[in-house]
C-alpha positions in Angstrom: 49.2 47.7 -38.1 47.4 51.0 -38.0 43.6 51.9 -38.7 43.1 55.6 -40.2 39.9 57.2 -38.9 39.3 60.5 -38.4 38.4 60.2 -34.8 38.9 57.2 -32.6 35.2 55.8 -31.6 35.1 53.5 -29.4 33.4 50.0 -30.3 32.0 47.4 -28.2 34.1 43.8 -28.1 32.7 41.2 -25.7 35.0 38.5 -24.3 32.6 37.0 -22.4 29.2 36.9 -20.9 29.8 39.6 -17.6 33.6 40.6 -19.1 34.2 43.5 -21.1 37.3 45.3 -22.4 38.5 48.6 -23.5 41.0 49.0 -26.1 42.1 52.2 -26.6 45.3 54.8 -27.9 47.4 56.1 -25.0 49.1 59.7 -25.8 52.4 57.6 -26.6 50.1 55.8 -29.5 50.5 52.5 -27.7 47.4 50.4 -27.2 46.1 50.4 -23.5 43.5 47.7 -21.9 41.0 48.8 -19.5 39.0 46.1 -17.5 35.5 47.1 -16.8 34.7 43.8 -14.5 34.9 45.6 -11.3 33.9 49.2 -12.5 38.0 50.6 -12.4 39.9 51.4 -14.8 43.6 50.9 -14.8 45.5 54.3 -14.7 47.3 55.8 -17.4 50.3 58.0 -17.5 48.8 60.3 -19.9 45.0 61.3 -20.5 44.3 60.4 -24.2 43.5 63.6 -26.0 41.9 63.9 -29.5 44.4 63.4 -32.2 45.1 65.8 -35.2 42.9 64.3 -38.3 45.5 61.9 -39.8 44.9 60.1 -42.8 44.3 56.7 -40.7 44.4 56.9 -36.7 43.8 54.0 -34.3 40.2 52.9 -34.1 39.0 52.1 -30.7 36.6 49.4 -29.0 34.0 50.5 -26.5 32.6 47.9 -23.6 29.3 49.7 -23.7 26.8 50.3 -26.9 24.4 52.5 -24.9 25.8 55.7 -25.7 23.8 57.9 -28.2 25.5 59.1 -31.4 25.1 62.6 -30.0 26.3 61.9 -26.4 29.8 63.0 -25.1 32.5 61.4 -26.7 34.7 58.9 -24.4 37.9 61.0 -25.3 36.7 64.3 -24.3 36.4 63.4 -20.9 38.4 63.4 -17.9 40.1 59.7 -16.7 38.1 60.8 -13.3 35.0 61.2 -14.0 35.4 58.7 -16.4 36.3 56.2 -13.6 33.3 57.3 -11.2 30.5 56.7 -14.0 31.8 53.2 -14.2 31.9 52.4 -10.9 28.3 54.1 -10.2 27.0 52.4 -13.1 28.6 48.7 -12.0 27.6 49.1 -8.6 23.8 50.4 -9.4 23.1 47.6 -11.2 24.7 44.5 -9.7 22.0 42.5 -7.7 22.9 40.2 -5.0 21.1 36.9 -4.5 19.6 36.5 -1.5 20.2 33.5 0.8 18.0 31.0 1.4 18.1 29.1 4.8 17.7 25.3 3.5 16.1 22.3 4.9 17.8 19.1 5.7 17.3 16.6 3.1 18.6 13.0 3.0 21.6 14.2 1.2 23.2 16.7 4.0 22.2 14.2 6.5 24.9 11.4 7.8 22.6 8.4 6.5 22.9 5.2 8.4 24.1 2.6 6.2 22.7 -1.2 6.3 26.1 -3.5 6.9 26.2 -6.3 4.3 25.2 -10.0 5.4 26.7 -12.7 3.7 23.5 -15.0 2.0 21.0 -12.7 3.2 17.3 -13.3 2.4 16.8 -9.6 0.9 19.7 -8.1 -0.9 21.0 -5.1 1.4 21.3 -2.5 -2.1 17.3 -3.3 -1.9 17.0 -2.8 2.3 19.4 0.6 1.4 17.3 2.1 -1.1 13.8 1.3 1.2 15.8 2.8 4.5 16.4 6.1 2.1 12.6 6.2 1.3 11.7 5.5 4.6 14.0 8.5 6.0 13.2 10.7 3.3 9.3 9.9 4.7 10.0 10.2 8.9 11.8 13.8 8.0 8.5 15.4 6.5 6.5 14.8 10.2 9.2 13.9 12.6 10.7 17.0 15.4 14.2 15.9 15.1 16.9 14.5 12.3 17.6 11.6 14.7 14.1 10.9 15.7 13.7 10.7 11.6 16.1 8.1 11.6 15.6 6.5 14.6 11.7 5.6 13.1 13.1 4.7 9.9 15.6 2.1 11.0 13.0 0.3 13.0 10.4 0.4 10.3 12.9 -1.1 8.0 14.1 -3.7 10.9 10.7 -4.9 11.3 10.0 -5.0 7.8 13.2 -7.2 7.5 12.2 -9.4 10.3 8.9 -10.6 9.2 9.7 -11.3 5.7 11.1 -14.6 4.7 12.2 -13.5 1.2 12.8 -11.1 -1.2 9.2 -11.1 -3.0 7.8 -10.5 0.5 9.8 -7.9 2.2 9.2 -5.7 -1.1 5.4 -6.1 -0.4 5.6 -4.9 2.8 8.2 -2.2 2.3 5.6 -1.1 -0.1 3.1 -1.0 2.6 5.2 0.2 5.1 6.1 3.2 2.9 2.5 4.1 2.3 2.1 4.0 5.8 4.9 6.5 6.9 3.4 8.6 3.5 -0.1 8.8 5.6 1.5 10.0 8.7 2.6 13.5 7.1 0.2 16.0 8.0 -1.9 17.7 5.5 -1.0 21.7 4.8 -4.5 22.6 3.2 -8.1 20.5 2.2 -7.0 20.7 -2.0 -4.4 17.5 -1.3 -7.0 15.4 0.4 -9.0 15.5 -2.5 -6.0 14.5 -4.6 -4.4 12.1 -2.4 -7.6 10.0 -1.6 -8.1 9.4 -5.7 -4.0 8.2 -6.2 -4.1 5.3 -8.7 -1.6 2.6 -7.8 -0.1 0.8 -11.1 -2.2 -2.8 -12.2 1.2 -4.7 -12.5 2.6 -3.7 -9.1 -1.3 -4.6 -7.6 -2.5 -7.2 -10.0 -1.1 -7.7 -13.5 -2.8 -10.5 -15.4 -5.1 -10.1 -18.8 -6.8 -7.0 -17.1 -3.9 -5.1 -16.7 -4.0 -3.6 -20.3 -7.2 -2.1 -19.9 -8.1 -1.6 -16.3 -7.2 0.6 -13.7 -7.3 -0.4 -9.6 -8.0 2.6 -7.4 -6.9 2.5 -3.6 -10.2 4.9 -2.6 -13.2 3.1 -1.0 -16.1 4.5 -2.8 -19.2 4.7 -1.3 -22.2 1.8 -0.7 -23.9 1.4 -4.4 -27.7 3.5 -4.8 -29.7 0.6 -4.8 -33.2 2.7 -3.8 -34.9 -0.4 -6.1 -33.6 -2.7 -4.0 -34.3 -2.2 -0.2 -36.0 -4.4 2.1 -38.7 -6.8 1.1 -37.5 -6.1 -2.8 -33.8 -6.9 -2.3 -35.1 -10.2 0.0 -37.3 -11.3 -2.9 -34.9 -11.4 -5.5 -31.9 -13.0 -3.3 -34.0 -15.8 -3.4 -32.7 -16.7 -6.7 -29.0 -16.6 -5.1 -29.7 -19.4 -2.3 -27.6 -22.1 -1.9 -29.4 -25.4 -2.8 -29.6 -28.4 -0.2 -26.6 -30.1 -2.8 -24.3 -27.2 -2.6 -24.4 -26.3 1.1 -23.5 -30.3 1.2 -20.5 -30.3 -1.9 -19.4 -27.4 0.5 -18.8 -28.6 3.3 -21.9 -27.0 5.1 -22.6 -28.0 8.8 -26.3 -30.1 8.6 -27.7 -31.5 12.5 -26.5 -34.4 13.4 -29.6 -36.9 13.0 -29.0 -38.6 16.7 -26.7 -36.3 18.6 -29.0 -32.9 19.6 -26.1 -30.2 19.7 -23.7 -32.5 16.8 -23.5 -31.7 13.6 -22.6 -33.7 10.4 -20.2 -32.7 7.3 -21.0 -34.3 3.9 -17.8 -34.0 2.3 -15.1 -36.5 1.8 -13.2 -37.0 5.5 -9.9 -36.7 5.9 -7.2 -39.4 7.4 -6.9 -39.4 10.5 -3.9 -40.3 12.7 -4.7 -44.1 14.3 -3.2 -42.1 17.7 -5.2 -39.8 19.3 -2.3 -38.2 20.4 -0.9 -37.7 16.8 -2.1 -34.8 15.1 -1.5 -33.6 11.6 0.0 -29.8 10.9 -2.6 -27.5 8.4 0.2 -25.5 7.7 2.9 -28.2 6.6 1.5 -31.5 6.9 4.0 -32.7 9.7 2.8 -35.2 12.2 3.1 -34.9 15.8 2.6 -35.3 19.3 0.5 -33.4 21.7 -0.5 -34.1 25.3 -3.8 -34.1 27.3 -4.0 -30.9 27.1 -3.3 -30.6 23.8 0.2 -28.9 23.9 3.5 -30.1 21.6 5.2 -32.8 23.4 8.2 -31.5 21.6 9.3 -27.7 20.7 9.3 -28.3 16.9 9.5 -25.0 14.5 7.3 -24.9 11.6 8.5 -24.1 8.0 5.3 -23.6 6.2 3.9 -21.6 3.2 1.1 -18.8 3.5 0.7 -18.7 0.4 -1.8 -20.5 -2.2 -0.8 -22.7 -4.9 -0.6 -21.1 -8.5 -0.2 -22.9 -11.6 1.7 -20.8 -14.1 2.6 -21.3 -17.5 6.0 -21.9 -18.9 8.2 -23.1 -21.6 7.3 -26.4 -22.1 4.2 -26.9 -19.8 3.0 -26.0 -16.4 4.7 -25.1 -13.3 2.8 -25.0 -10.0 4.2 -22.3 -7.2 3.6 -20.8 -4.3 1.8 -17.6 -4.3 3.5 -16.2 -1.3 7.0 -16.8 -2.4 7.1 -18.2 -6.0 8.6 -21.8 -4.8 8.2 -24.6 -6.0 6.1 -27.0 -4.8 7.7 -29.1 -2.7 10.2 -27.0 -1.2 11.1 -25.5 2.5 8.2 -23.2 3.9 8.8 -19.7 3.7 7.5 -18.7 6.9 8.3 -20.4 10.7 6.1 -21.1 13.4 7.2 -21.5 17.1 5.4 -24.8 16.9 3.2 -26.9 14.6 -0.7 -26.2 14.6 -4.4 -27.8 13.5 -7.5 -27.1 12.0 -10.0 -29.2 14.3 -12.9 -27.5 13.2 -14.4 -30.4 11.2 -13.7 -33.3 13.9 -15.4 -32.3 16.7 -18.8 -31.4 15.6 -20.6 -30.9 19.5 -22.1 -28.1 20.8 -23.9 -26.8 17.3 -27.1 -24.8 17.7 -29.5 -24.2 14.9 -31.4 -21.0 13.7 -35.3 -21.1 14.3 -38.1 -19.7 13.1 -39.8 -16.4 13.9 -42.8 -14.8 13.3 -43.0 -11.8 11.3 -45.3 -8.9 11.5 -46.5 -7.1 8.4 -44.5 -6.5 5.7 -41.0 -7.1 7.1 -38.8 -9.5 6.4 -36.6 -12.0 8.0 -33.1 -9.9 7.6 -30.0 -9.8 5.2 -27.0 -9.7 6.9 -23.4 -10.6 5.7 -21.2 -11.9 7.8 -17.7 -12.6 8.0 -15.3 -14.4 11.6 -11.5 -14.4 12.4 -10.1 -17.1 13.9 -6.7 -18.1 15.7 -5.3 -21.2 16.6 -5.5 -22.7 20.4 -4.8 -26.0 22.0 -8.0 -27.4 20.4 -7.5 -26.1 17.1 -9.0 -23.0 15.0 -11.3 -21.3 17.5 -13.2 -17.9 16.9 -11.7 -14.7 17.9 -13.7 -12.1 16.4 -17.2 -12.2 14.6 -18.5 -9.0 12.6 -22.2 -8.5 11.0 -23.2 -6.2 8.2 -26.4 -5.0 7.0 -27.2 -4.0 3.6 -26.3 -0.3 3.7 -22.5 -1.9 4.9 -23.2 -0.8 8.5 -21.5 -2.5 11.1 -24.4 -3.9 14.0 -22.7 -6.3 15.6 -18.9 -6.6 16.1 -16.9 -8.2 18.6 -13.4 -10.3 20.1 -14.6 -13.5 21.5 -12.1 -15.2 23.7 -11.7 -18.8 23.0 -12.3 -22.1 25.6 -9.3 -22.8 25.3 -5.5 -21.7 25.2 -4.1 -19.7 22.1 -0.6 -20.9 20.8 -1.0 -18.8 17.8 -3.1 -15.4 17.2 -2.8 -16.0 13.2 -2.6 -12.0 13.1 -0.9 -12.6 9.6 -4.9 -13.4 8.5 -7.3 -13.0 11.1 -5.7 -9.6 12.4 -6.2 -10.0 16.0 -3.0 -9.6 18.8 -3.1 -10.6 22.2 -3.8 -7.0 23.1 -7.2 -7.1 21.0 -8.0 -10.3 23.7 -6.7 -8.7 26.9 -9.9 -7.3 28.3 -12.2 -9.6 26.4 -14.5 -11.5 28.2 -17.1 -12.8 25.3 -17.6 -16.2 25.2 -18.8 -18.3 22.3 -22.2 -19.4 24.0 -22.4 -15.6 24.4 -22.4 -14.8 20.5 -24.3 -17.6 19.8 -27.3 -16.6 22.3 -26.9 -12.8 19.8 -26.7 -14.2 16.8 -29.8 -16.4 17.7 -31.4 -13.4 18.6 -30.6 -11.5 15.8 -31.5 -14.5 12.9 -34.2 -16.8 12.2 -34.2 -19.6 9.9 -35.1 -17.5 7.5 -33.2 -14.9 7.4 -30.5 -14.2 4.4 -26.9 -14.4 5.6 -24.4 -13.6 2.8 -20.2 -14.3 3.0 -17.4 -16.1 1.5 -17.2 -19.6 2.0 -19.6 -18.8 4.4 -19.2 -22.2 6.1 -15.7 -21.5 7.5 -17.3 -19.2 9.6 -20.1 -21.3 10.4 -17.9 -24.0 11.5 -16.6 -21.3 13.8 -19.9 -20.3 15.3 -21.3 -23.5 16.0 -24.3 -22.5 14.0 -26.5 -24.4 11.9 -28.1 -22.4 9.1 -28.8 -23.4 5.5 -30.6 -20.1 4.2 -27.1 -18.1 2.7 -25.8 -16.4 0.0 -21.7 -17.7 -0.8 -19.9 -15.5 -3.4 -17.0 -18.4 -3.7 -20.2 -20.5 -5.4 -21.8 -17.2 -7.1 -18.3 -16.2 -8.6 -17.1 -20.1 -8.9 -13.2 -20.7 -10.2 -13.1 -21.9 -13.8 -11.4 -25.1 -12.7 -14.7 -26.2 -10.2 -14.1 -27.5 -6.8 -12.2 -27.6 -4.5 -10.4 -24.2 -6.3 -12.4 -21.0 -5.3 -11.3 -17.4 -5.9 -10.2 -15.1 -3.1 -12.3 -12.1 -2.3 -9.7 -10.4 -2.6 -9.7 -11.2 -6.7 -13.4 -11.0 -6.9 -13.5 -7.5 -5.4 -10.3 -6.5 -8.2 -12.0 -7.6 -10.9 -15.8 -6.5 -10.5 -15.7 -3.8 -7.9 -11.9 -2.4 -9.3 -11.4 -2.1 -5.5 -8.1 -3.5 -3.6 -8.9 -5.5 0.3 -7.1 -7.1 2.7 -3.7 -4.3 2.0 -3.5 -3.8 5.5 0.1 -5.6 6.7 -1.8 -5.6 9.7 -3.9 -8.9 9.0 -7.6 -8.9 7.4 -11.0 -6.5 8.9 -13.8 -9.1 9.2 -15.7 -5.5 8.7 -14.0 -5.3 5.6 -14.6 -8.5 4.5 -18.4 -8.6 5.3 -18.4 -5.4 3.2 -17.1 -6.4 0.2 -19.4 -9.8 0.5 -22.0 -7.4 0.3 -21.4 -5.0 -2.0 -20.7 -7.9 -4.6 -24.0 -9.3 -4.4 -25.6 -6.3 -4.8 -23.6 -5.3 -7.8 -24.4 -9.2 -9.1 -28.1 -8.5 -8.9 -28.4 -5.3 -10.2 -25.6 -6.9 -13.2 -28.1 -10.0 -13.9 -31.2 -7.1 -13.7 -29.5 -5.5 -16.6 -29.4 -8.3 -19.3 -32.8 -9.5 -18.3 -34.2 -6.4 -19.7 
């Protein structure tokens, strides 16, 4: 099959996206194919020279449209030079992509890989996937691949270790994840400002009815502008907030003992006792058992016990009651163990109280509002104060200290009060020792504000009826003996998250947030008197 053309003009005819080909007539009047790919073309036995003007000649197809109509014609010049143009034009414009030194990721890396354990308490896909984050995490500050790993594993082994489920570990995974996130160093001031305003999702945090149209913020603004209410002012009107003689007593407040100087007397219902004074009953599970003189196990007896509150929650059919910490049932085998079983004892030997005086005042001051908050752990005796924490109204710490108990400690409590045998190593504070500074600091009249404020009374050994307890100013809908957390309370007024630290509790915090929700209740009630 023949074309007639006066002149065979070449025509372009992609194959491809970087492949082009030249058909063209030979002097036999065979068909010859020239690749262009690598700028060469293949060489022919005879240069193609013009034919005579048939009445139909060959046509041609040309691998390059840039020619002008007026330029040379691809037959009227030599094989040669045609081959050097195309080699000079192929090799001009080819660019070479440079290479690019990588970093190691978690994919180039040899990852460790978490063996599987027959009826494990956290499914080892979930452990993988959390050892991957944590790696990912330890490369970005870490000097070394292995020194990456090395962190990772134990951060991931620990997590494992002090979770009894699966509920659990993810919380602290969580938390140990945002941990390793803070440890990367910052390249420039722009992603402090980002990082310290990250919003953290309402149903990982929260959930609940508020979840649709509230978000919970991680950042710790600043103490509330409250010029209007300073000093004398703010005294006055926390007057309104007082606890009456009736509530400190449906409280459990300490009162002085009416015949004992130094005792102190409880108003709410008493709890069964053992008939032996050797028997003692566990707060955590409710086991019975023995102790000695000293007030050590007779036997070495773990304790299964939940952390956790009780929850009612609703279901199909009715309601079901769980455990907070673990989603149990009530009922069933503590989450957590103990090396040994442990007691309150805080409400059955009420000695050694002292009561808050008066004071006289000069001029316009007033007696004080402080808040306060304690941590306690648990000895021989039973819950005993380890650390005490006071707060003035512009949430400035101006007294805070450990306190090393009379007796022995069998268990720090770190999970809640946040103190470790190392906080208690040099400590030599006594009780009698805060009590003579908190005497010092107080008088009878002075305003002290906390959460179930007479925990921490109970603790201190101090008498004092003149407080301010957000458990009774943000009561639970269901009355006594429910009461919200502080933790809740500070979610849903203050849209600020506490006690995230898988460290344990801040009494600082705590005495904080006690008083930045009081202030925000005033200046709330000041707003629908108007």
């Amino acid at each position: 099959m023949s074309f007639h053309s006066p002149r065979a003009r070449p025509r372009p005819f992609p194959l491809c996206s970087e492949m082009h080909v030249l058909l063209t007539l030979n002097g036999r009047g065979r068909l010859v194919l020239c690749s262009s790919v690598m700028g060469v073309l293949s060489s022919c036995p005879h240069v193609p020279c013009p034919p005579p003007a048939p009445t139909g000649a060959k046509r041609t197809l040309s691998a390059s449209t840039s020619q002008t109509p007026n330029g040379p014609e691809l037959g009227s010049q030599p094989l040669k030079t045609r081959t050097l143009s195309g080699m000079a034009s192929k090799t001009t414009t080819t660019v070479t992509p440079k290479r690019v030194a990588h970093s190691p990721s978690l994919q180039s890396l040899k990852k460790p890989i978490i063996p599987k354990e027959f009826g494990g308490k956290v499914p080892t896909v979930i452990r993988q996937r959390y050892l991957n984050l944590f790696i990912e995490e330890c490369l970005k500050f870490c000097s070394s691949n292995q020194e990456a790993i090395e962190k990772a594993l134990n951060e991931e082994k620990v997590a494992y270790d002090r979770s009894p489920s699966k509920n659990i570990y993810l919380n602290v995974a969580v938390n140990t994840l945002k941990k390793l996130r803070g440890l990367v160093p910052r390249t420039g001031p722009g992603l402090n400002k980002t990082s310290s305003r990250r919003v953290v999702s309402h149903e990982v945090v929260l959930g609940g009815k508020l979840a649709a149209k509230t978000s919970f913020s991680l950042s710790r603004p600043s103490s509330p502008r409250v010029e209007d209410l300073k000093g004398a002012a703010l005294y006055s009107r926390l007057k309104e907030y007082l606890l009456t003689e009736d509530q400190l007593k449906e409280n459990g407040y300490p009162f002085p003992h009416p015949e004992r100087p130094g005792g102190a007397v409880i108003f709410t219902a008493e709890e069964k006792k053992p008939k032996d004074s050797s028997c003692r009953v566990c707060c955590r599970c409710g086991t019975e058992y023995l102790v000695s003189s000293s007030g050590r196990c007779v036997r070495d007896e773990e304790c299964y016990y939940h952390w956790g509150r009780l929850r009612r929650n609703r279901v199909a059919g009715g309601w079901e009651t769980q455990y907070m910490c673990c989603s149990a049932a009530i009922g069933s085998t503590g989450c957590q163990v103990a090396k040994q079983h442990v007691q309150d004892g805080r409400k059955e030997s009420l000695e050694g109280f002292v009561k808050t005086f008066e004071k006289e005042l000069s001029g316009d001051a007033h007696p004080g509002i402080y808040a306060l908050d304690c941590e306690m752990s648990y000895t021989t005796y039973g819950l005993e104060l380890t650390r005490v924490t006071v707060v003035d109204t512009d949430l400035q710490v101006v007294y805070d200290t450990f306190v090393r108990p009379d007796n022995e400690i069998v268990d720090y409590n770190t999970r809640f009060s946040g103190v470790t045998e190392a906080d208690l190593a040099d400590t030599s504070i006594s009780l009698r020792d805060v009590q003579a500074v908190l005497l010092s600091m107080f008088s009878s009249d002075t305003i002290l504000i906390g959460h179930s404020l007479e925990s921490d009374l109970l603790a201190l050994k101090v008498i004092h009826s003149t407080v301010v307890d957000t458990s009774v100013l943000f009561p639970h809908r269901l009355g006594l003996p429910y009461k919200r957390s502080l933790r809740n309370l500070m979610a849903d007024y203050l849209r600020q998250i506490i006690q995230d630290n898988v460290d344990g509790h801040s009494s600082s915090e705590d005495a904080s947030a006690c008083m930045h929700l009081v202030i925000w209740k005033i200046r709330e009630d000041a707003k629908t008197k108007r």
